[in-house]
C-alpha angles and dihedrals in degrees: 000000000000128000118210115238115254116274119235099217088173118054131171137218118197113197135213088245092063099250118113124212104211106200128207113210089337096314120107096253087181148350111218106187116174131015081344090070093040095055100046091045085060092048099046084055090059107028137054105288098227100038092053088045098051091051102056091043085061084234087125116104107161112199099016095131091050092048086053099044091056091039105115119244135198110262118245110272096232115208122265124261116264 
């Protein structure tokens, strides 16, 4: 059986003008320009590319499914009796 290929939900552009558009699922997500680009271009050679893009997109929201998950809820209103 075949696997897919991961997908790559975060990509990067860098610019000749030294500013790089990191994009999230096709949409510009952020423009760095600076010692921000810099910066994030050092860190995407020796880190993992998606993780360090979500994270200065600020796309980046670690446990929110478990935040979600314990969040309490109303209970179902069952029917009353006929």
């Amino acid at each position: 059986m075949a696997t897919s290929p991961a997908t790559q939900r975060f990509t990067y552009a860098h610019h000749a003008d030294g500013s790089v558009l990191i994009s999230c699922d096709g949409n510009a997500a952020t423009l760095l320009r600076g010692d921000s680009a810099a910066s994030f271009l050092a860190e995407v050679a020796e880190q993992d590319q998606q993780e360090v893009a979500a994270r200065w997109s600020s796309k980046y929201r670690p446990g929110v499914i478990f935040v979600a998950r314990a969040y309490p809820r109303k209970p179902v209103r069952k029917p009353p009796s006929a």
